[in-house]
N, C-alpha and C positions, 0 to 999 in steps of 0.2 A: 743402630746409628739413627737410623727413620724415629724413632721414640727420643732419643736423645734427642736431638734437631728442634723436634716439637714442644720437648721439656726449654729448651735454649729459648725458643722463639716465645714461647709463653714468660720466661722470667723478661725478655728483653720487652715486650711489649708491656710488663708490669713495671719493670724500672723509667721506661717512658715518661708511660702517665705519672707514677708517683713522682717522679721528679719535674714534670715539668708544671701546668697552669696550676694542680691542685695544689702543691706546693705555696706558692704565693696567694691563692684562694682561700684558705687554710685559714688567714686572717677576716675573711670577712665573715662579725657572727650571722647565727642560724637567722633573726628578726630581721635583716640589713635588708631592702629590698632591689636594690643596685648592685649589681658585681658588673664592672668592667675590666677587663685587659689587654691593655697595648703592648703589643709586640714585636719588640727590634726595631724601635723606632727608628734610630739611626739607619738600617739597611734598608725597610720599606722605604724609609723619604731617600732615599737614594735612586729607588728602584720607582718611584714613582716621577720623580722628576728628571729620571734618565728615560724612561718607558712612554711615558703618558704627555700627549702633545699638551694639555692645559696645563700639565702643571709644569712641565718643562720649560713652557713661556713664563710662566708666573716667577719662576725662582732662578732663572740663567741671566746671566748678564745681558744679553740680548735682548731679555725682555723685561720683565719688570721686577729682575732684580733681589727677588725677597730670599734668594739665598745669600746675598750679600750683607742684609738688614739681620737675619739669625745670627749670621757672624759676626756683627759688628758689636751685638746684643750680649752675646757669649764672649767678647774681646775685651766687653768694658767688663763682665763681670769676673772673668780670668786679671784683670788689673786690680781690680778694688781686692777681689779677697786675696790675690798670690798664691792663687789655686791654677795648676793646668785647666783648660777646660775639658782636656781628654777625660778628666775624673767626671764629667758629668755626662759625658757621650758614654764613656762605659756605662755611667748604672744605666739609659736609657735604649744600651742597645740590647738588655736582656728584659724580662717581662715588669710592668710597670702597672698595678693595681690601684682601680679608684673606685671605690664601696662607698654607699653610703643610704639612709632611712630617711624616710619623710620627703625624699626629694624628687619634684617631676624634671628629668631630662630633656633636654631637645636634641631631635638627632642633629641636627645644623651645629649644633657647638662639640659636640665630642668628636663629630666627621671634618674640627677644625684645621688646616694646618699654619693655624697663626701661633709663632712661639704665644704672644701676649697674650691670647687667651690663658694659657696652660700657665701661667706666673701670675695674671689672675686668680685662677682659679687655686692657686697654694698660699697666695697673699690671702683671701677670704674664705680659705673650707672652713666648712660647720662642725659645729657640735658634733653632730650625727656622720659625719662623712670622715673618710680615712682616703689617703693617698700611699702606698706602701713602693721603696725601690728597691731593689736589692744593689750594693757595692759595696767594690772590697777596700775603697778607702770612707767610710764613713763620716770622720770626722770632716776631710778635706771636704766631702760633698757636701755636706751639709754648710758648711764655711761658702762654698760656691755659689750653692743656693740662699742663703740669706742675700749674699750682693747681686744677684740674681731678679731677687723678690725686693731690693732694696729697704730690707729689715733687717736690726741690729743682732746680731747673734751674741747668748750666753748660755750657760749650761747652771744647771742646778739640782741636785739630789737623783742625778739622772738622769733628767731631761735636758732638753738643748730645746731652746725657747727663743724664736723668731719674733721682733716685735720691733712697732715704732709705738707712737702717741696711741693709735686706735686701732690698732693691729695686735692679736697675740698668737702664736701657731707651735707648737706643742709637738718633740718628735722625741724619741726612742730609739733607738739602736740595739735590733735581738737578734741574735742566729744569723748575721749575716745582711738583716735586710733594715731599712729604716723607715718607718712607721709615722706617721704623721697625720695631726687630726685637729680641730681648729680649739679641743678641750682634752685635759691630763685623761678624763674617763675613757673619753671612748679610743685614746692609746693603750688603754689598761685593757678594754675590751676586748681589741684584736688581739694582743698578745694572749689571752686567756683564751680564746677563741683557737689559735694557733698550737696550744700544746693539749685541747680537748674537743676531741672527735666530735662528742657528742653538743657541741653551742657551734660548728665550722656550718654553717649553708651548704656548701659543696656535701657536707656528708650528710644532711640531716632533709636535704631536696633532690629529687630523683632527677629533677625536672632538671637542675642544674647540671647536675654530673652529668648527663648526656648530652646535653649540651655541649658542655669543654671538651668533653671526650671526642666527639666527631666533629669538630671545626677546627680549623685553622683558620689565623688572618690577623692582616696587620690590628687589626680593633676587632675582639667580641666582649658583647654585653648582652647580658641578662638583665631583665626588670620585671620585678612581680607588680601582677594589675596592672593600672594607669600609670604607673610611674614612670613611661617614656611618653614622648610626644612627638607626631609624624607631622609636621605644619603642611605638605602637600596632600596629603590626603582626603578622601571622602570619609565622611565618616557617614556611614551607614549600621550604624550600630544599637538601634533601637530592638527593646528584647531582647539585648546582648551584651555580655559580659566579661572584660576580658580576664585572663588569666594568667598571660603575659608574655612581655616582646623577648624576641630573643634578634641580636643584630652582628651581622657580622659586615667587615669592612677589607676588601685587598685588589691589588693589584695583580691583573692580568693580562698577559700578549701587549697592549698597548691603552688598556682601559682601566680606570681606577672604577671598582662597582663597590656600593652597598645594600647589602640585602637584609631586610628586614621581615620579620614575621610577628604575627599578632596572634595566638590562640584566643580564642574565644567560648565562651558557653553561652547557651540558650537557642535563641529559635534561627537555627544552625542552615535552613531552607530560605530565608528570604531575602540575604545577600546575593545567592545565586543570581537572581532576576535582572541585578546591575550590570554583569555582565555583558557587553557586545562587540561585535567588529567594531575596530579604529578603521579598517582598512578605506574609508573614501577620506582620510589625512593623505594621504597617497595621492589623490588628485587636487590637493589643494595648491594654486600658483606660489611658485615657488619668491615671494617679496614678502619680506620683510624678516623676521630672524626669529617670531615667537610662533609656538603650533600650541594648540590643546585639545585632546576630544575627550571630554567629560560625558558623563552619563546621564540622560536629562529625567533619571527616576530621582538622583537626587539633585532636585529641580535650584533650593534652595543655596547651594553649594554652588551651582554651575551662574546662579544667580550672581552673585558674591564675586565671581572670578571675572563674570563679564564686565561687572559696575565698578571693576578696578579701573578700568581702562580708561573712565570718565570723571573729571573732573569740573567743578562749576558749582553752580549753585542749586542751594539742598532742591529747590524747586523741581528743578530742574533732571535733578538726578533722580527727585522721585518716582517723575512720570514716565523714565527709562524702566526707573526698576518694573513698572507695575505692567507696564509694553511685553517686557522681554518675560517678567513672569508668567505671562499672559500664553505665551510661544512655546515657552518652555512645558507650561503644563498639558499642551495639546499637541505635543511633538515627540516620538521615539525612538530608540538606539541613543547615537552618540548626539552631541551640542560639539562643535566646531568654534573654536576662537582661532583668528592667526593675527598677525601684526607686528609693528615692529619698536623695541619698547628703549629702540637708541635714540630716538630722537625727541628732543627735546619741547618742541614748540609744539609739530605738526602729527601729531602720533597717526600713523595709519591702524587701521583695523576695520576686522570685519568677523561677526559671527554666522556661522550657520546653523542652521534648525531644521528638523527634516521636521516641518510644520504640516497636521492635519487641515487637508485642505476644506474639510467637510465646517471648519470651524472659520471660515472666511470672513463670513459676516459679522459676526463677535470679534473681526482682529478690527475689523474696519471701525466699529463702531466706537473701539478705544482708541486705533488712531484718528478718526474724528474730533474726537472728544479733547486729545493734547495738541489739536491742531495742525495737523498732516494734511497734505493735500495731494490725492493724486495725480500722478507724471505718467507721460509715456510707458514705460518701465514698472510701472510700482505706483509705490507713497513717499513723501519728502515730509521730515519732524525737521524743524527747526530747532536746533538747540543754541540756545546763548543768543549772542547778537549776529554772528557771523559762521557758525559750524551748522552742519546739517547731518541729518541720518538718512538713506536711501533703505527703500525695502524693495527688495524684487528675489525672484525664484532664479533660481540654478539648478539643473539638473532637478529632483525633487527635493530640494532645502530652498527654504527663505532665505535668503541674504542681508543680513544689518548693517551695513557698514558708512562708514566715511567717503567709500570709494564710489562712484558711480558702477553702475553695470554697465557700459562700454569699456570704460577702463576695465572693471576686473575681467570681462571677459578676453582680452587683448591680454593679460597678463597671465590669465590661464594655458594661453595658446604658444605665450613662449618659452613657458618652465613651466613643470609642475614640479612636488617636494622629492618626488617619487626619481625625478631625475638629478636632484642631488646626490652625487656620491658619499657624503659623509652620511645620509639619513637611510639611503637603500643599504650601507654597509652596517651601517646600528641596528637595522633594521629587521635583520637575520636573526636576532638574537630575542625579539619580542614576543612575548605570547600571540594567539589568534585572537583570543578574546581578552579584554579586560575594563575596568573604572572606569580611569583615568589615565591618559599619557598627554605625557609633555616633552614637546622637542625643542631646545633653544639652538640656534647657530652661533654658539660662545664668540666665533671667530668675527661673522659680520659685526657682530655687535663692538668688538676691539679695533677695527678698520673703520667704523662708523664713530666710534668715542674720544678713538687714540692715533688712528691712521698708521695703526700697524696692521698689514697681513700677514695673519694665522688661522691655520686650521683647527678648528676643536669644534666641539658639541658637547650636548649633555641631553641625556634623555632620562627621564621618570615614567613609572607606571606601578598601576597600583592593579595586582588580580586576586580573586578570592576563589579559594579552595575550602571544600566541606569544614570549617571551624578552624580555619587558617586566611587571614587577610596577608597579604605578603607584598611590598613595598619593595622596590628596587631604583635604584638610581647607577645609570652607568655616566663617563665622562670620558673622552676622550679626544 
């Protein structure tokens, strides 16, 4: 019976896998460097805007709505073709494939949940790219989706050809599942790909199949090399080469996370160095809705994020950058931004720098030089006609800001981040060490824009492990 059982459990765990991701994988061939697969979209977007406080707002009637604009989208296009639109929730609530070569990704657009992206992105696939669904009414789906994509539907020697004036998109119908690509070839491709082992990716990349194999989630993707793109992140990757991202995307308890990893090769030791405590984010006064504590080894980078914050003229901004570059390359652990980036006219901000003080007279001399005048407190830069910068120390960080050091200190004494409940609660779930983290208070900033209160957040951090950079974003 004990051998039997094991014999059981061995076929069931073989029928699994064979039937499930590899199956619709099967289509993308061995050269494609993109495999992605969404999974039951219909049930996660259910679970995510029944679960998850941001997106519960974003898509309920109470808040902004955008489950009423999907429907309305799917209402006109269930009119035009006299198609139910259940035929097009069906193919979407089982696995949904988008392959494709030559192309760089951004995690920002596949982590979309705007229909309009996604009928975008079927109005204009490539040559090289394939979108694959599986349904068991074909014809009608496809009828849906052309009024969908607002392209004329016909068929011809076996294909079904979507198209207006500048538009052509090119589908098949094999085995159950429908195939679509922005060229007849690369339809011919997949399906060839599909009935031979030896050109499928999944079978012909170890790297893949272990992959699908041990993940689950509403979205995983594979990309070989550079062919994905992390916009928040540090790049720290001099001497190093990556090998590739592997991402997954799902919903948990009350938070939508995606996690991202980066393998890399080369000199695998000097990443490590970036690494440091976030933890004095914790004591930063709890005003205004933006956090960041970057890593001030990668000086250039942390540059870049603080010179977002200013605007004016190029003059002007220059002798900022050449200030803060200045701080930055004499200052270690983390670089501190916070601020608050709803408002429109008056942006507050302020960075901190755990600044060597051995290097004093070198700050002086630059701020001399754009015109600073020592205060009480610090130095005072004029910027523009009427904004100013204040420098003064805190605990052991220099202070940049907008704010005076009376204010900030008065603001530190009445909140700090550490006493927000939404950030000590995300809070639990971050590494000790890492790059980069970023905390927004989604919600001040909807109270501040739209004068709705709600709760939500979104937290980023980026950590690195021996030949693994690993990127996560949680939201709730």
């Amino acid at each position: 019976m004990r051998k039997g059982a094991i014999v059981l459990a061995l076929i069931f765990t073989l029928f699994i896998f064979t039937f499930g991701y590899d199956e619709i994988l099967s289509f993308v061939p061995k050269d494609f460097d993109v495999a992605i697969v969404v999974d039951d979209a219909s049930k996660n977007f259910v679970s995510l805007t029944k679960d998850v406080s941001f997106f519960k707002y974003m898509f309920s009637e109470e808040g902004l709505a955008f489950n009423l604009r999907v429907n309305n989208i799917l209402d006109e296009a269930e009119k035009e073709s006299q198609v139910p639109k259940e035929v097009f929730k069906d193919a979407i609530s089982k696995e949904v494939l988008i392959a494709s070569k030559g192309v760089v990704v951004n995690a920002d657009d596949i982590t979309s949940l705007d229909i309009n992206f996604y009928i975008d992105l079927l109005r204009n696939i490539g040559a090289n790219s394939i979108v694959v669904f599986e349904s068991r009414e074909p014809d009608n789906f496809l009828k849906f989706l052309s009024a969908l994509t607002d392209l004329k539907l016909s068929k011809d020697d076996g294909y079904y050809i979507m198209q207006d004036k500048y538009t052509s998109v090119f589908a098949k119908v094999y085995k159950g599942y429908v195939v679509i690509s922005g060229n007849k070839a690369s339809v011919e491709r997949a399906i060839l790909s599909m009935d031979n082992e030896d050109e499928q990716l999944i079978e012909t990349n170890a790297d893949v199949m272990n992959f699908f194999e041990r993940n689950n989630g509403f979205i995983l993707g594979f990309f070989k090399g550079n062919s994905f793109k992390v916009s928040m992140g540090v790049d720290v990757k001099e001497e190093l080469k990556t090998d590739r991202f592997e991402l997954v995307a799902y919903a948990t308890e009350n938070r939508f996370v995606v996690d991202v990893k980066q393998y890399v090769n080369g000199n695998l030791e000097k990443p490590l160095n970036f690494l440091s405590s976030s933890d004095y984010m914790d004591a930063l006064p709890k005003y205004g809705n933006y956090y960041m504590g970057i890593s001030v080894k990668s000086s250039a980078e942390a540059l870049n994020k603080i010179i977002r914050w200013f605007s004016g003229k190029s003059e002007d901004i220059d002798k900022i950058s050449k200030v803060f570059m200045m701080l930055l390359k004499n200052s270690s652990d983390k670089a501190y931004i916070m601020g608050d980036i709803s408002s429109a006219s008056d942006v507050t901000f302020a960075a901190l720098i755990k600044f060597n003080k051995e290097k004093e007279e070198e700050l002086k001399k630059v701020l001399v030089e754009y015109g600073a005048r020592e205060s009480e407190d610090g130095w005072v830069m004029s910027i523009g006609k009427e904004s100013h910068l204040f420098f003064y120390y805190e605990d052991s960080y220099m202070i940049v800001s907008n704010i005076k050091k009376e204010k900030y200190e008065k603001l530190s004494k009445v909140k700090k981040l550490i006493d927000y409940p939404p950030y000590s609660y995300i809070k639990k779930y971050l590494p000790k060490k890492d790059i980069l983290r970023v905390f927004v208070d989604v919600g001040d900033i909807l109270y501040k824009t739209v004068g709705i209160k709600h709760s939500s957040v979104l937290m980023f951090y980026q950590i690195y492990e021996k030949g693994v950079f690993i990127y996560k974003l949680e939201v709730m």
